[in-house]
MDTraj code that builds the backbone (N, CA, C; nanometers):
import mdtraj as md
import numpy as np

residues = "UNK UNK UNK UNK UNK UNK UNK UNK UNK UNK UNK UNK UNK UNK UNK UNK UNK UNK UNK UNK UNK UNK UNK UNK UNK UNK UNK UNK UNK UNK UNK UNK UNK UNK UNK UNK UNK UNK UNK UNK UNK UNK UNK UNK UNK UNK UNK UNK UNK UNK UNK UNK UNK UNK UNK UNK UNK UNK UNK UNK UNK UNK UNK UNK UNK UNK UNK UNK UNK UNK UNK UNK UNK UNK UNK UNK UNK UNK UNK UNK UNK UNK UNK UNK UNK UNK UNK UNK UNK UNK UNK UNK UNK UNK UNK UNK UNK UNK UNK UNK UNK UNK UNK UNK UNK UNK UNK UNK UNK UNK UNK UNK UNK UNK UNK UNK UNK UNK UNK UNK UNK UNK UNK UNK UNK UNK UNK UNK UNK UNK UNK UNK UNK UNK UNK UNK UNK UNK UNK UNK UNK UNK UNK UNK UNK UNK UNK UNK UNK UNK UNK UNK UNK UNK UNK UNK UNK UNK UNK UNK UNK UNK UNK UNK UNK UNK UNK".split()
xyz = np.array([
    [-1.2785, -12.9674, 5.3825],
    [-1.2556, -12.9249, 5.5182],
    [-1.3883, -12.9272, 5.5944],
    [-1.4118, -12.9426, 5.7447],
    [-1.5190, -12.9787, 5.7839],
    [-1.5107, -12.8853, 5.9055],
    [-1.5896, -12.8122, 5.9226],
    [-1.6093, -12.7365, 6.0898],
    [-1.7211, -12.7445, 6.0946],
    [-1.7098, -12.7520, 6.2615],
    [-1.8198, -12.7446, 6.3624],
    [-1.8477, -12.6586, 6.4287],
    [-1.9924, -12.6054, 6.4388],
    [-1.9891, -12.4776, 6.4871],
    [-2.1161, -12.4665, 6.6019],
    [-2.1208, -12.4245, 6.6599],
    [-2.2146, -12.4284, 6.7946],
    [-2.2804, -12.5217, 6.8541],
    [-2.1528, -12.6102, 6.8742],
    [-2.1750, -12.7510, 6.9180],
    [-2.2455, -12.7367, 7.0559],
    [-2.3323, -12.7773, 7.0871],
    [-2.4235, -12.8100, 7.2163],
    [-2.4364, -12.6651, 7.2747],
    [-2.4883, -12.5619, 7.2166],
    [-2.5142, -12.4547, 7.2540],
    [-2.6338, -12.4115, 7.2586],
    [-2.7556, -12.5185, 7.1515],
    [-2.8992, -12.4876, 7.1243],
    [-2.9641, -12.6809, 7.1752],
    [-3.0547, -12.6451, 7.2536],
    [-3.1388, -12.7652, 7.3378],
    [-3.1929, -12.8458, 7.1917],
    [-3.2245, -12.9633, 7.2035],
    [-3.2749, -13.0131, 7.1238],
    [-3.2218, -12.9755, 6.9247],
    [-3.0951, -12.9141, 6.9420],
    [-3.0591, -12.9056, 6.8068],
    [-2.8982, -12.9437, 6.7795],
    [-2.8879, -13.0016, 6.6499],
    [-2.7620, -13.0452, 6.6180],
    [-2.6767, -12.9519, 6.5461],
    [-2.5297, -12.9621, 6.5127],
    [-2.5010, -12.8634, 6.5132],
    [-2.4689, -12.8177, 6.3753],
    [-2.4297, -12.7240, 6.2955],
    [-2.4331, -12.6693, 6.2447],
    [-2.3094, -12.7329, 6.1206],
    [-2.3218, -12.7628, 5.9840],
    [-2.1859, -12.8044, 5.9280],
    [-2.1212, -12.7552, 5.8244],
    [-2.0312, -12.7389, 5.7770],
    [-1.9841, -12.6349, 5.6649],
    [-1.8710, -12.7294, 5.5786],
    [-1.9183, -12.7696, 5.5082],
    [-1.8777, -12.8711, 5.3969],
    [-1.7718, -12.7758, 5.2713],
    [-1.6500, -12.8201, 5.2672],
    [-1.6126, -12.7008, 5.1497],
    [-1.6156, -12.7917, 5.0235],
    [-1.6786, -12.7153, 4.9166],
    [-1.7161, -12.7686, 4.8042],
    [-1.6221, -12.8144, 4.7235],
    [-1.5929, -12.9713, 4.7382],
    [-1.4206, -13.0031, 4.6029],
    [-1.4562, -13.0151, 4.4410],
    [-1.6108, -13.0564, 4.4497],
    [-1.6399, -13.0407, 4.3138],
    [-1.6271, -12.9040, 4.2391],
    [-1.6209, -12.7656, 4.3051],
    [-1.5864, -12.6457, 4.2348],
    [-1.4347, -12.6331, 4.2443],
    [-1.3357, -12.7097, 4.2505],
    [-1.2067, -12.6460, 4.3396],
    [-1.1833, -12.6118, 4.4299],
    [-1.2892, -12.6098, 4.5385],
    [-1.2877, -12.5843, 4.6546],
    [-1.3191, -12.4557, 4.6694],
    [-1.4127, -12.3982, 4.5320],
    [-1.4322, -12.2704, 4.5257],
    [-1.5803, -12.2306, 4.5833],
    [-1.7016, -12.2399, 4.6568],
    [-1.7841, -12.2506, 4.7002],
    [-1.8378, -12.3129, 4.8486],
    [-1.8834, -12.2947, 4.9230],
    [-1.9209, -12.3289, 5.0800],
    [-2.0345, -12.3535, 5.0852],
    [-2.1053, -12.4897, 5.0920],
    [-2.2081, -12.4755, 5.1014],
    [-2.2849, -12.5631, 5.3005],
    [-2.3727, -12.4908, 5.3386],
    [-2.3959, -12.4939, 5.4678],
    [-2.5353, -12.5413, 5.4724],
    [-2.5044, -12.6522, 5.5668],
    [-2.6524, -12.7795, 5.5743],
    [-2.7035, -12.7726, 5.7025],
    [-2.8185, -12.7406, 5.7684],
    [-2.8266, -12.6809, 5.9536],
    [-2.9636, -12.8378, 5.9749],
    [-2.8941, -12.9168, 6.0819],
    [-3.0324, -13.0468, 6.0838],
    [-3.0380, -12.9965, 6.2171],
    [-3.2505, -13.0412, 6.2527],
    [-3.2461, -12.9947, 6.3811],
    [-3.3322, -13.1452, 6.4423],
    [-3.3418, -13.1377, 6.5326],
    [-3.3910, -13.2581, 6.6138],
    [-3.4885, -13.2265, 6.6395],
    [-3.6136, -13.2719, 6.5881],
    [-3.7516, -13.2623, 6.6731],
    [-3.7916, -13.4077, 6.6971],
    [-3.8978, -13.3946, 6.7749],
    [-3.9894, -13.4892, 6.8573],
    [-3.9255, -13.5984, 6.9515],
    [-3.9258, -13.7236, 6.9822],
    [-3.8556, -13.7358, 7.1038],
    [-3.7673, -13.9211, 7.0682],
    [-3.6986, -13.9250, 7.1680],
    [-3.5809, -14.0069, 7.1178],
    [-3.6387, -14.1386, 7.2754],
    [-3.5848, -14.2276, 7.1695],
    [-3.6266, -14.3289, 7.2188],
    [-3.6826, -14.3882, 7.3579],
    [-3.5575, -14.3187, 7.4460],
    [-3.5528, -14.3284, 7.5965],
    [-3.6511, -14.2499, 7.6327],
    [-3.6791, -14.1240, 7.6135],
    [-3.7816, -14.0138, 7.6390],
    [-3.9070, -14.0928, 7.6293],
    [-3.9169, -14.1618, 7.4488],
    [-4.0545, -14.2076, 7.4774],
    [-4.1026, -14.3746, 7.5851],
    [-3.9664, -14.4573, 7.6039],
    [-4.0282, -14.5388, 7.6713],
    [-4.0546, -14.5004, 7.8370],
    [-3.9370, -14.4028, 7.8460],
    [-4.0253, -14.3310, 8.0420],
    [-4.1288, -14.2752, 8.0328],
    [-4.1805, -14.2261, 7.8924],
    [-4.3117, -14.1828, 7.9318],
    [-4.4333, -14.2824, 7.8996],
    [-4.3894, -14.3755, 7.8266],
    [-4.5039, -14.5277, 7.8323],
    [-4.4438, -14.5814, 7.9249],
    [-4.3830, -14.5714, 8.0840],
    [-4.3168, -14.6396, 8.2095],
    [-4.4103, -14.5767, 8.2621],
    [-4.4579, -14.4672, 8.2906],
    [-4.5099, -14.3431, 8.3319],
    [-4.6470, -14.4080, 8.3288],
    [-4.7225, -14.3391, 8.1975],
    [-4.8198, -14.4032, 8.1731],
    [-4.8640, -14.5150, 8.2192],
    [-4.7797, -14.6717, 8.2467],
    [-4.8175, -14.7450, 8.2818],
    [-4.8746, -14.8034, 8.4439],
    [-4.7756, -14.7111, 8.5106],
    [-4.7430, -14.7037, 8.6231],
    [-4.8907, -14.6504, 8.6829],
    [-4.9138, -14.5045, 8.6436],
    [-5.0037, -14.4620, 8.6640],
    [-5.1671, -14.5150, 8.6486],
    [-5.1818, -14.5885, 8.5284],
    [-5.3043, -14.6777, 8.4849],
    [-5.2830, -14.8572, 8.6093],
    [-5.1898, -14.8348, 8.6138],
    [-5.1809, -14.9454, 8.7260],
    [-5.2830, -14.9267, 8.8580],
    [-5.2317, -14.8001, 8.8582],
    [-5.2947, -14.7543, 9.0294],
    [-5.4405, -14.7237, 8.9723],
    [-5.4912, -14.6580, 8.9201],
    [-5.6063, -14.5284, 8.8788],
    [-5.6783, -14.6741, 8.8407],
    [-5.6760, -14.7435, 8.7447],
    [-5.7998, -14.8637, 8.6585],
    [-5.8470, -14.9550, 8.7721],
    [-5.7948, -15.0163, 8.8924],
    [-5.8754, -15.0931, 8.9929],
    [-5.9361, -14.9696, 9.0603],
    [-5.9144, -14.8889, 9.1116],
    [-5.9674, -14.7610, 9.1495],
    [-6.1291, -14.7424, 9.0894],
    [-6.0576, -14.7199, 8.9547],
    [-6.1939, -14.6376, 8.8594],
    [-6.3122, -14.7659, 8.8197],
    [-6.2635, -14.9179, 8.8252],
    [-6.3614, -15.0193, 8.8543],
    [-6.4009, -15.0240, 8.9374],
    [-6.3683, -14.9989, 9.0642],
    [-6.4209, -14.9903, 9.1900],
    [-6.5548, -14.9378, 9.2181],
    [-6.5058, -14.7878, 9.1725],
    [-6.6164, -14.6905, 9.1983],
    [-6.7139, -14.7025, 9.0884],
    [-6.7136, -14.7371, 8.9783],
    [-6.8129, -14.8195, 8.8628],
    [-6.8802, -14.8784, 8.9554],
    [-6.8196, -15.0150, 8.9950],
    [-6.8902, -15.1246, 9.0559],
    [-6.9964, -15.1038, 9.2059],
    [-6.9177, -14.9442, 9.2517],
    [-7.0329, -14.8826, 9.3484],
    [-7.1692, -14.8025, 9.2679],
    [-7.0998, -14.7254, 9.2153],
    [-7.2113, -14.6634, 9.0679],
    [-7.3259, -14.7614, 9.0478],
    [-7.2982, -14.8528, 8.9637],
    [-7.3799, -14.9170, 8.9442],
    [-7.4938, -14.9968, 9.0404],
    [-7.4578, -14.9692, 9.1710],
    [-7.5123, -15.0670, 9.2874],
    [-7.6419, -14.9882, 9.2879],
    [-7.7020, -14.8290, 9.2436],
    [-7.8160, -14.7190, 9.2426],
    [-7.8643, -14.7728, 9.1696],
    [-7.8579, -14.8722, 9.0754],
    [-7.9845, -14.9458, 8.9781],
    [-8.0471, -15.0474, 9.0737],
    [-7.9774, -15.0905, 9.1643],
    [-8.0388, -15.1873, 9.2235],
    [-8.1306, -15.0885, 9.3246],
    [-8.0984, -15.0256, 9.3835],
    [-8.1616, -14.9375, 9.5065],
    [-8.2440, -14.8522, 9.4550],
    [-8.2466, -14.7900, 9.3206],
    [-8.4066, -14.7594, 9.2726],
    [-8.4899, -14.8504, 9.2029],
    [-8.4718, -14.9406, 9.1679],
    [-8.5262, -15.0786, 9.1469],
    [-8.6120, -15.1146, 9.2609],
    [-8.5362, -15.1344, 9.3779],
    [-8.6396, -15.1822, 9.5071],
    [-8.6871, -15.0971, 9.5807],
    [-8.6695, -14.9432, 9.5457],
    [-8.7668, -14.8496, 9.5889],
    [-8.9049, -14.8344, 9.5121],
    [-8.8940, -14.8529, 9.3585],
    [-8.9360, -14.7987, 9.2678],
    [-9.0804, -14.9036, 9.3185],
    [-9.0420, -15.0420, 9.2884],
    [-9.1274, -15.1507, 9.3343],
    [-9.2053, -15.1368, 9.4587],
    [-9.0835, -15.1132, 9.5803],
    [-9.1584, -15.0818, 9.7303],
    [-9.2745, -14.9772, 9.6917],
    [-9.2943, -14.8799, 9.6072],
    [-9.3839, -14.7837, 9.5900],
    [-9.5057, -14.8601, 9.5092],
    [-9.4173, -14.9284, 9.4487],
    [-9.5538, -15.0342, 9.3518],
    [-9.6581, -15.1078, 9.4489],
    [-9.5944, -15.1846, 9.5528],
    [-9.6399, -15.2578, 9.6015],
    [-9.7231, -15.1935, 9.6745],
    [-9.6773, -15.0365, 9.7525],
    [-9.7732, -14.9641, 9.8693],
    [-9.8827, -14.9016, 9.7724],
    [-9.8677, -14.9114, 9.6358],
    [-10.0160, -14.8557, 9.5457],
    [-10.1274, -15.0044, 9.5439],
    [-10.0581, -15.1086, 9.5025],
    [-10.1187, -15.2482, 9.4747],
    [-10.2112, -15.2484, 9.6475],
    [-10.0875, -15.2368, 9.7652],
    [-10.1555, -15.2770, 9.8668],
    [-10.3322, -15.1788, 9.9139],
    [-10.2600, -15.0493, 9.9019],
    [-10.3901, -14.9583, 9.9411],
    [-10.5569, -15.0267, 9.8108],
    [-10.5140, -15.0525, 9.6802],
    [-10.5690, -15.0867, 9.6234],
    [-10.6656, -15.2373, 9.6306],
    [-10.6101, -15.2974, 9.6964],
    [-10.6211, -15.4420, 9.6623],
    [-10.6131, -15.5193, 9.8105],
    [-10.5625, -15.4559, 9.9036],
    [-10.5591, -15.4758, 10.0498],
    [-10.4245, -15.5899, 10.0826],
    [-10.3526, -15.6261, 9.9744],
    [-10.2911, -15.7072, 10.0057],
    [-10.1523, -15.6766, 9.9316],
    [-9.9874, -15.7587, 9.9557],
    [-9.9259, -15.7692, 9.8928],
    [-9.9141, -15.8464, 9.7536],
    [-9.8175, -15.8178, 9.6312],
    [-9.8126, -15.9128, 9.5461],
    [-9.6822, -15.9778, 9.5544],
    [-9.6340, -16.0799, 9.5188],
    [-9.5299, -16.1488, 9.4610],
    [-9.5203, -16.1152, 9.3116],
    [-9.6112, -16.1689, 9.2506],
    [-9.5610, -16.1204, 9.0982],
    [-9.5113, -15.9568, 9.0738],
    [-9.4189, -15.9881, 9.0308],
    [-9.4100, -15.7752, 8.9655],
    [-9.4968, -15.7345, 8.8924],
    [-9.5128, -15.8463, 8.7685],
    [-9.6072, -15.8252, 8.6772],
    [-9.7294, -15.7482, 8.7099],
    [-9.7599, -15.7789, 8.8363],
    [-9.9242, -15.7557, 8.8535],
    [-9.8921, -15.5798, 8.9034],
    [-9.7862, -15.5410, 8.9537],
    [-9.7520, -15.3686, 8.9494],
    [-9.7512, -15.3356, 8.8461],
    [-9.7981, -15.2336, 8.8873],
    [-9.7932, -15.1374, 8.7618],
    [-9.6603, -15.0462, 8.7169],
    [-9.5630, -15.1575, 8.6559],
    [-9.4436, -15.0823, 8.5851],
    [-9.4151, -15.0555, 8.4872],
    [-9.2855, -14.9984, 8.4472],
    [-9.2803, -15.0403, 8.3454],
    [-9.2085, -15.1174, 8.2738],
    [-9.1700, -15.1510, 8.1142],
    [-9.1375, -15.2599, 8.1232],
    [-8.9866, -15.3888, 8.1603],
    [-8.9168, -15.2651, 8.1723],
    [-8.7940, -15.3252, 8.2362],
    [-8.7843, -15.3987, 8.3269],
    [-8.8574, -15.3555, 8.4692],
    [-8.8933, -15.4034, 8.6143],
    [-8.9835, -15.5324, 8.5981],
    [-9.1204, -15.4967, 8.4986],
    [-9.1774, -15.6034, 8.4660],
    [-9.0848, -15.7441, 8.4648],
    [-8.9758, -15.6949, 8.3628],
    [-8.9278, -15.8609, 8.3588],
    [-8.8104, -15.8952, 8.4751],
    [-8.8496, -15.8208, 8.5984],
    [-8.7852, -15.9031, 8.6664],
    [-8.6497, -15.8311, 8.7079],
    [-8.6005, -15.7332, 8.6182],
    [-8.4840, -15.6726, 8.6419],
    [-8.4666, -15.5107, 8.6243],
    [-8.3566, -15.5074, 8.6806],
    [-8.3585, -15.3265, 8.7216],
    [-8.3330, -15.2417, 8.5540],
    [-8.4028, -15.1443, 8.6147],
    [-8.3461, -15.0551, 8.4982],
    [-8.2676, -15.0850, 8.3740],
    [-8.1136, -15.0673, 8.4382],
    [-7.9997, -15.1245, 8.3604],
    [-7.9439, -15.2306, 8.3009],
    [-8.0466, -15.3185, 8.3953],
    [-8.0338, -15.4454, 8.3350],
    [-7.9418, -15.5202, 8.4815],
    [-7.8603, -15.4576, 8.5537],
    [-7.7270, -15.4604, 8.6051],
    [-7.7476, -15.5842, 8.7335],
    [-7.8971, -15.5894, 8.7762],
    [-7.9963, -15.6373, 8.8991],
    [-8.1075, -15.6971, 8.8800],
    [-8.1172, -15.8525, 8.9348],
    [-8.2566, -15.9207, 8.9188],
    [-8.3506, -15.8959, 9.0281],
    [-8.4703, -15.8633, 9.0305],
    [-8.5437, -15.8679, 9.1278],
    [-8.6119, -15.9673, 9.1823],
    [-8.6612, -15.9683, 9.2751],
    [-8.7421, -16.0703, 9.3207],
    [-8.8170, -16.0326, 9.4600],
    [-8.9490, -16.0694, 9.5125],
    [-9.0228, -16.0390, 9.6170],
    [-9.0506, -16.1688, 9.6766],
    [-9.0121, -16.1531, 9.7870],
    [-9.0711, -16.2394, 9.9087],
    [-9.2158, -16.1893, 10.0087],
    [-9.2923, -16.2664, 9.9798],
    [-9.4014, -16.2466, 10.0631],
    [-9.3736, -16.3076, 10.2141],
    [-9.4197, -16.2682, 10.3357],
    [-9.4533, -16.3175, 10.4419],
    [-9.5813, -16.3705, 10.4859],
    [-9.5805, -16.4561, 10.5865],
    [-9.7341, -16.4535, 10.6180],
    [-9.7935, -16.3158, 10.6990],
    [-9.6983, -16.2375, 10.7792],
    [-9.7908, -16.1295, 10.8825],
    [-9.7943, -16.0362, 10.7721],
    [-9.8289, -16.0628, 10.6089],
    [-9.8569, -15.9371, 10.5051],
    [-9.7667, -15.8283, 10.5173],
    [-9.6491, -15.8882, 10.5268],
    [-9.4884, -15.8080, 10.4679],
    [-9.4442, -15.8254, 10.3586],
    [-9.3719, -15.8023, 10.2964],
    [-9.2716, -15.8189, 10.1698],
    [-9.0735, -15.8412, 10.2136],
    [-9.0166, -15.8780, 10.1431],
    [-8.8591, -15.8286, 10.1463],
    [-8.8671, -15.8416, 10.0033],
    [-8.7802, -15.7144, 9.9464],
    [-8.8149, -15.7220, 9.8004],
    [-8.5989, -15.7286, 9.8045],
    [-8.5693, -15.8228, 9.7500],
    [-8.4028, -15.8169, 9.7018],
    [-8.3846, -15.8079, 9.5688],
    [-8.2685, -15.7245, 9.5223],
    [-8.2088, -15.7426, 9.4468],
    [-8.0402, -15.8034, 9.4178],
    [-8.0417, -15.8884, 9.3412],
    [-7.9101, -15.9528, 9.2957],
    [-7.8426, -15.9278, 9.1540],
    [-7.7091, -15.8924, 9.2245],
    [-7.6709, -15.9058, 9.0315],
    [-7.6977, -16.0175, 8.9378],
    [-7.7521, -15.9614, 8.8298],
    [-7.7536, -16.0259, 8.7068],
    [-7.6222, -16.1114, 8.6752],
    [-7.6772, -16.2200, 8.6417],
    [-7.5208, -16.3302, 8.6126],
    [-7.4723, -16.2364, 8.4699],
    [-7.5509, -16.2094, 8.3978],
    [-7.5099, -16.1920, 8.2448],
    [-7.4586, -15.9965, 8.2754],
    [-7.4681, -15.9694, 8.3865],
    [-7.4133, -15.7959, 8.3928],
    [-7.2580, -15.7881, 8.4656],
    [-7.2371, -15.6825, 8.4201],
    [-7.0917, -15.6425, 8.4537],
    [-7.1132, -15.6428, 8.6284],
    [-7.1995, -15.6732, 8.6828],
    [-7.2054, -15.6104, 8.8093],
    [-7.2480, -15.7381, 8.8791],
    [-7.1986, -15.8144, 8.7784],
    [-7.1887, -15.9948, 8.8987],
    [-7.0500, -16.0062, 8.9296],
    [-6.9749, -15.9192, 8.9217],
    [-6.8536, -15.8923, 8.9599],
    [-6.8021, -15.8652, 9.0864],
    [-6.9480, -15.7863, 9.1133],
    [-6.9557, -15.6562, 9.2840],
    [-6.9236, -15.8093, 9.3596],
    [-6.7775, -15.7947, 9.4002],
    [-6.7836, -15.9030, 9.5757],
    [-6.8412, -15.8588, 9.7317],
    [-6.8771, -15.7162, 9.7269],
    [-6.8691, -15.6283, 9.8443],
    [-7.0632, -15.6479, 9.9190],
    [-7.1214, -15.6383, 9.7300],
    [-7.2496, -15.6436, 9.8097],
    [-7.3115, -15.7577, 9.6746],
    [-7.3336, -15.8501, 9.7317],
    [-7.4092, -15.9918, 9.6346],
    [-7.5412, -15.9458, 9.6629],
    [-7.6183, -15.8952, 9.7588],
    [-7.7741, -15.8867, 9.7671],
    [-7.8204, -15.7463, 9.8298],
    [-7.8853, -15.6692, 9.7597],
    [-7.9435, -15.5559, 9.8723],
    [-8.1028, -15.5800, 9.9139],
    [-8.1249, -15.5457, 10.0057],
    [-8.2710, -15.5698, 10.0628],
    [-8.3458, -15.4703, 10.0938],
    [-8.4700, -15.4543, 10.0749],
    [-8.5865, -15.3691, 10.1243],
    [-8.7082, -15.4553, 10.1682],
    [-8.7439, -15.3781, 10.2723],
    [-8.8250, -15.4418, 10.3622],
    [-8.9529, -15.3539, 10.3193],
    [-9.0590, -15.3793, 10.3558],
    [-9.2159, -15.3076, 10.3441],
    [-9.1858, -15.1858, 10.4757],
    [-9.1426, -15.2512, 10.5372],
    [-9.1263, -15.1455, 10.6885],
    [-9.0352, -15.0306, 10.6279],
    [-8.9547, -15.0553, 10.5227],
    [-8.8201, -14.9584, 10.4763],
    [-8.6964, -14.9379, 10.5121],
    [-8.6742, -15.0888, 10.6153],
    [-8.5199, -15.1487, 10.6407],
    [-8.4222, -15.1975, 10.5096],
    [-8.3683, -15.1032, 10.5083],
    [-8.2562, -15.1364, 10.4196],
    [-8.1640, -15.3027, 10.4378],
    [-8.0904, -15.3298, 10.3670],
    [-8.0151, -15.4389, 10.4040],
    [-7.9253, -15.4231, 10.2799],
    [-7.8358, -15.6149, 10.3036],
    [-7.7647, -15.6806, 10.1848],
    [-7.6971, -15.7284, 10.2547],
    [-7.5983, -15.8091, 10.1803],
    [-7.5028, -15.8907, 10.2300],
    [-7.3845, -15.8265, 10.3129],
    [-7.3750, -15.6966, 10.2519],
    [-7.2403, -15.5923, 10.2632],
    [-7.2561, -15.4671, 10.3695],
    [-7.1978, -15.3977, 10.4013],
    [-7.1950, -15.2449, 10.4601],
    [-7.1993, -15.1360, 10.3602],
    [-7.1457, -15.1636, 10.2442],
    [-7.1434, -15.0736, 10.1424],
    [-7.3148, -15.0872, 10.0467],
    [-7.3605, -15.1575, 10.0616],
    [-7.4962, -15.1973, 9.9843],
    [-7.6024, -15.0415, 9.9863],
    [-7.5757, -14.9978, 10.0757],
    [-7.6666, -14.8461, 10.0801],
    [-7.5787, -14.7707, 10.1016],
])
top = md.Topology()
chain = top.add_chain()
for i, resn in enumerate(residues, 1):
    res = top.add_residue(resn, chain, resSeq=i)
    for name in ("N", "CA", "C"):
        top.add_atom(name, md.element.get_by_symbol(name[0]), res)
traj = md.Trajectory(xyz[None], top)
């Protein structure tokens, strides 16, 4: 004989069964209780729908603002230098082109920022100016940036770049 007993009365549990025992004569009852944990199929693919949905919107977002992040290696890079150059100049009466010949250290030396993220480079003028730019590195995550390809510093301390977002 088979009864059912508190059918859909407990959330997340099945119900209850009472088996009568024929191997004794039917002299014994024995009672088996299964419960349902963790989550069923549909549950888990709306919540990897969910998940996905959400990483859709948020990951161009959160590259975004990386790809601004990272643009401060370039802009203390061509400050760091602009300061090099106003020690070289008081010293030496003149601008340099080479970095080398500042006194940095050795990251800037070769040419690139901090992070690696920005190449440097100095333009001399003839009226004894500078424009010192930086560009992303082909080999950095940040040859990616479409917004700003070049930022600029001037000896005077005019900012620039290609972009509006660059400073």
């Amino acid at each position: 004989m088979l009864q059912v007993g508190n059918l859909g009365k407990k959330l997340n549990k099945q119900p209850n069964f009472t088996f009568n025992n024929l191997s004794n004569g039917g002299q014994g009852m024995t009672q088996q209780s299964f419960n349902q944990t963790g989550l069923t199929l549909i549950e888990l693919i709306i919540t990897i729908a969910i998940i996905a949905i959400i990483s859709s919107i948020a990951l161009p977002s959160y590259n975004k603002q990386i790809t601004k992040s990272r643009r401060s290696d370039g802009r203390i890079a061509l400050q760091s230098i602009a300061l090099a150059q106003e020690r070289f100049f008081t010293i030496n009466g003149h601008y340099t082109e080479a970095i080398n010949d500042l006194d940095l250290h050795s990251t800037l030396s070769q040419n690139k920022s901090e992070a690696g993220y920005y190449q440097i480079s100095i333009k001399l003028h003839s009226n004894n100016s500078y424009t010192l730019t930086a560009t992303p590195a082909i080999d950095s995550a940040q040859s990616q940036d479409e917004f700003c390809t070049s930022i600029t510093l001037t000896d005077l301390g005019i900012k620039g770049g290609n972009g509006k977002q660059c400073w």
